[in-house]
Every structure is written in structure tokens, then in C-alpha cells.
N, C-alpha and C positions, 0 to 999 in steps of 0.2 A: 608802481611800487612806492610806498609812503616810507621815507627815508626818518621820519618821524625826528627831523633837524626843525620844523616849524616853533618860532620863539628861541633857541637856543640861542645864546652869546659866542660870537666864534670871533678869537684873536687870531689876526691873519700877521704874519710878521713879512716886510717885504709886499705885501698887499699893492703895492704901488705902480705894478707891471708884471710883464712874467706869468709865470707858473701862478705866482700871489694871487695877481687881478683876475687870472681864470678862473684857480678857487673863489674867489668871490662872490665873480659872478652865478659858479653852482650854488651856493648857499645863498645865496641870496632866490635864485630860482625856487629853492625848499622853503623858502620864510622865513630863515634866519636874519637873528641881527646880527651886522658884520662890523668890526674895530680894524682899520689897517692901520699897520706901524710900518714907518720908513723914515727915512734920512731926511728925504727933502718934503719940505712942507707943499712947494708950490706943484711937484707929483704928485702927492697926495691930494692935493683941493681937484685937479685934472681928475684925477681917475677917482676920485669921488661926483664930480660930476656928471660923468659918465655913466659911472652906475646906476646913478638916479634918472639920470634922462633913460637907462633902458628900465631899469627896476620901479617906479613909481610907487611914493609912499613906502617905498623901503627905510631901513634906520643903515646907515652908514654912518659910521664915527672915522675919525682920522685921528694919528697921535703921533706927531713927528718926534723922532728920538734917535742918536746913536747908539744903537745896540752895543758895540763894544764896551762901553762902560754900563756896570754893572746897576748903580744909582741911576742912570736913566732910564736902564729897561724896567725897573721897580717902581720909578716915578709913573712912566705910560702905562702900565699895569692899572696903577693906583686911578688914573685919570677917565682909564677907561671903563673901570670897575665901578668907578664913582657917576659914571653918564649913563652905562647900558646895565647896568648891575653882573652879577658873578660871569666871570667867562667859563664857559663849558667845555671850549673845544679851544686846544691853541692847533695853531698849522703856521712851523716853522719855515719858513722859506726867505728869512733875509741873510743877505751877508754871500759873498763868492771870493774863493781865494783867488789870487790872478793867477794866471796858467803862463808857466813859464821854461822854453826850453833847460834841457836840468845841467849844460856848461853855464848857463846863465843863473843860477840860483847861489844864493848866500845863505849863511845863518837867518840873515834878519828876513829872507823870504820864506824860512818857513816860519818866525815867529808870526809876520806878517801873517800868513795861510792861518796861524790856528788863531788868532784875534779877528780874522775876517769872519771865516767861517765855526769853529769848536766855540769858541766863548760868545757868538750874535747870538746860539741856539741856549747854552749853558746860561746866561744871565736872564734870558726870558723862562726858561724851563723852571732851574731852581728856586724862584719866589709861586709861581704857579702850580708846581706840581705839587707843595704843600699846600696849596688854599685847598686845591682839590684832593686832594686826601681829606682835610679835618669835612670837607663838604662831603664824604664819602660816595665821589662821583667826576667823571672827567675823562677825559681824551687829548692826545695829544697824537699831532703828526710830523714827524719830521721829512721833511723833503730833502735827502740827503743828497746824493749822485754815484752813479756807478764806479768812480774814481778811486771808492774807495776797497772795492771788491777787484776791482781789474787796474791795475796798474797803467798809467800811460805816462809818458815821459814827458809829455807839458802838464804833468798834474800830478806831479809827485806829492808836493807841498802841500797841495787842496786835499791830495787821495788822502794823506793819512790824516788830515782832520777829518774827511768824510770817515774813515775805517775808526775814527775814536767815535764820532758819533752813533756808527751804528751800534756798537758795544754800549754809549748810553743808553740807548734807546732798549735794545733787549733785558741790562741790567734792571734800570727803572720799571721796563714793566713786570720785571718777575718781581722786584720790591714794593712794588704799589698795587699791586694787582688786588689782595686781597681787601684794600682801604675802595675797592670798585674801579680805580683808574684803566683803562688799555691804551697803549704808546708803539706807536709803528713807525713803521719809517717807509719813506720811497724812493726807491731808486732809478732817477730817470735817468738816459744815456743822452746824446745829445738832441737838443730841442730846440726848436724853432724862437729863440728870444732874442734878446739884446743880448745876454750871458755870451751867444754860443760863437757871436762875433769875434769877441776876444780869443779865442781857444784858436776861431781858424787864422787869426793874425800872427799865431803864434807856431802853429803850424807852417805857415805859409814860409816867415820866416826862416825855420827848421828846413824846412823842406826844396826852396827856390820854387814853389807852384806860388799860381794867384791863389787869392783867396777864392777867387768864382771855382779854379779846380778844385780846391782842396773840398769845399762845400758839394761839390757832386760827387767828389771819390767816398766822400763821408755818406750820401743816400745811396751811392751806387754797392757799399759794402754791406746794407741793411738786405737782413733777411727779407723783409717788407719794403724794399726798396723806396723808402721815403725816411725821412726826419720824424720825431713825434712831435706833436703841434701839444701846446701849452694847456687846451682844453681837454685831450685825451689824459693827461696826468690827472688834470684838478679832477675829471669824473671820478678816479681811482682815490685821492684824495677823500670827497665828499664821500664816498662810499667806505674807507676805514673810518670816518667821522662819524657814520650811522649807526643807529639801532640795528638794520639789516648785517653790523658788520660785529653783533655783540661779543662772538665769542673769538676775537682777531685780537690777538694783543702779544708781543714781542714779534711781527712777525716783519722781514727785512723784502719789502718786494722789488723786485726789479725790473725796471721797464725800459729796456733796450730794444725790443724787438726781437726777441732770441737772437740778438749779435753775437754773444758769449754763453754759449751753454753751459747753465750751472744746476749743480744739483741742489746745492743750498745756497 
């Protein structure tokens, strides 16, 4: 199936591990040029290295930035716009609120939660999602989390930045739709990363289990009785980023596993 991403500019945000570096390396499999943006410059030069030692002759750009301020995510726009030329496709996936039992939460954890996660996505989207409109053409994907659809009590603070983003995401693309843009979102439950560490420490804590329980009770309640691995998302990923996926747009998917059945 020709996904018809060959040539295309895809901004990965968070590109630097994770769920990011798996999309990556799908677009990069299609022929795409890839830009990651993250925090740390010296994960970025790593996991750009890597991709080239598997991708050969591919264009990987890297653009180190803190996303939470708003003038940085415009500056690595600008930087990378000016190396690979127009981006076609963002796929948000930087920034994680920390997951914290909710006797333990403060005001300033959830301000914390929406400057980690609601405004990493918001200050990359809104200078983006206008280029691509006046370009009258574009895609965006946000890699949200089921957090924000199912409540869970160490992710209260993440859940509802995840639940404001997914409202971005379906608003934006019923607004931009017309200008050719489509904007999706994904919702993965928990996954095999660094991220998913955190959550079971926080668990663990809540709970008096190890962390080694908490981690089996977590595949042993999967319908599919495993974790999803970082590359099963990114395939879902590169597939709302394609041509094959032209007429997908506001649409919120969820990849849990059938953990939580939902209707919508």
C-alpha cells in the first residue's frame, strides 16, 4: 500500500524516544523527511543517529526547544522550515503531565499538568496550523492519552489536559477543514516507554505493590493481555498522516485494547 508520505516534511515533537522515535522511524520507512523536536539536544544527536545508522541517506533534522514557551516552539518551526522547507504533517507527542496520586496534588500540579502537556501541543499547533491553512494543505496528529476519556486517579491533572486537547483537536479540524487541513488525535492507554515508568511508581506507591506487580496487574487486565509497544501506535499514527487516511479528520481514536469499551 503506498502511503504516498514519500518527500513529505513531517514535524515530530518529542521525536527523541517513545511513541516520537517509533513514528519516525515509520516515516522515515515511507520516504519522508523527519524534523524532531525535544528538550534535550544530546537525545536528539542519539536518536538521530540511529536513525540514520538504520534509515541510510534519509534527511533527519533535529531542533532542540522547550515547548512550553510559546517563542521557542515558533523559533524550531522557523529553523526547521528554513532547513527542510514547509512541514506537512506535525505529530504531537512532546510533553507528559506527571501522574500523581490525587491526596498528593496541589493547585500548582495541575497548573503544572496543562504547561506540560495542553500548551507543549497549543504553542506548536497554533503558529502551524495557520501556515497550513494559507498553504491550503496539512495534517496534524496529536498523540493524546486515554486519561483523558477514562479518568484514573494518578492522572487526574494530565486527564484533563488530555480531555482539553481532544476538544482541540475535533474543534480545529471542523475549523480548518475546509482550508484542506485533517487533525486527529490518538489515544493510547498504557505503553511500553519510559513515560509508563512513572505512572507505575505512582501507582506502586498508592497501592504498597512493587512496581514489578503493578506492571503485570496492568497486562494481566488487558483484553489482549499485553502492554502496546510504541511501534503498534506510530503504525496508527503514519496511517492518519496518509493519503490512505484522506477522509479521517476530527476523528479521537483510542488504543487501549478494548480495556474500556466505548461507544465514542
Amino acid at each position: 500500500m503506498d502511503l504516498e508520505l514519500n518527500a513529505k516534511h513531517v514535524l515530530i515533537t518529542g521525536g527523541s524516544k517513545g511513541i516520537g522515535l517509533a513514528s519516525a522511524q515509520g516515516f522515515l520507512r515511507e520516504g519522508a523527511v523527519v524534523t524532531l523536536v525535544a528538550r534535550d539536544q544530546d537525545r536528539l544527536a542519539a536518536a538521530r543517529q540511529a536513525l540514520l545508522a538504520e534509515f541510510r541517506h534519509s534527511s533527519v533534522g533535529i531542533q532542540a526547544a522547550d515547548l512550553q514557551s510559546a517563542t521557542a516552539a515558533a523559533d524550531a518551526i522557523d529553523r526547521a522550515e528554513a532547513e527542510s522547507g514547509p512541514i506537512d504533517i506535525l505529530v504531537n507527542c512532546a510533553g507528559a503531565a506527571r501522574r500523581t496520586p490525587p491526596d498528593e496534588l496541589t493547585p500548582q500540579h495541575w497548573r503544572e499538568a496543562m504547561d506540560a502537556k495542553y500548551f507543549t501541543y497549543i504553542h506548536v499547533i497554533d503558529p502551524l496550523v495557520k501556515r497550513m491553512a494559507v498553504r491550503g494543505a496539512g495534517v496534524i496528529v496529536n498523540v493524546v492519552g486515554m486519561g483523558g476519556k477514562t479518568p484514573s486517579n494518578i492522572h487526574l491533572a494530565g486527564g484533563a489536559a488530555n480531555a482539553a486537547l481532544m476538544l482541540v483537536t475535533a474543534g480545529l479540524a471542523s475549523g480548518y477543514g475546509a482550508q484542506g487541513l485533517r487533525i486527529n488525535a490518538v489515544n493510547p492507554a498504557a505503553t511500553l516507554t519510559d513515560r509508563l515508568q512513572e505512572g507505575i511508581d505512582a501507582e506502586a506507591r498508592m497501592s504498597g505493590l512493587s512496581g514489578d506487580e503493578v506492571r503485570q496487574c496492568l497486562s494481566a487486565h488487558m483484553p489482549l493481555r499485553r502492554l502496546a509497544t510504541p511501534q503498534e501506535i506510530a503504525d496508527v499514527i503514519v496511517f492518519l498522516s496518509s493519503a490512505r487516511a484522506s477522509y479521517v479528520s476530527g476523528a479521537i481514536v483510542s488504543m487501549d485494547g478494548a480495556a474500556v469499551p466505548l461507544v465514542v
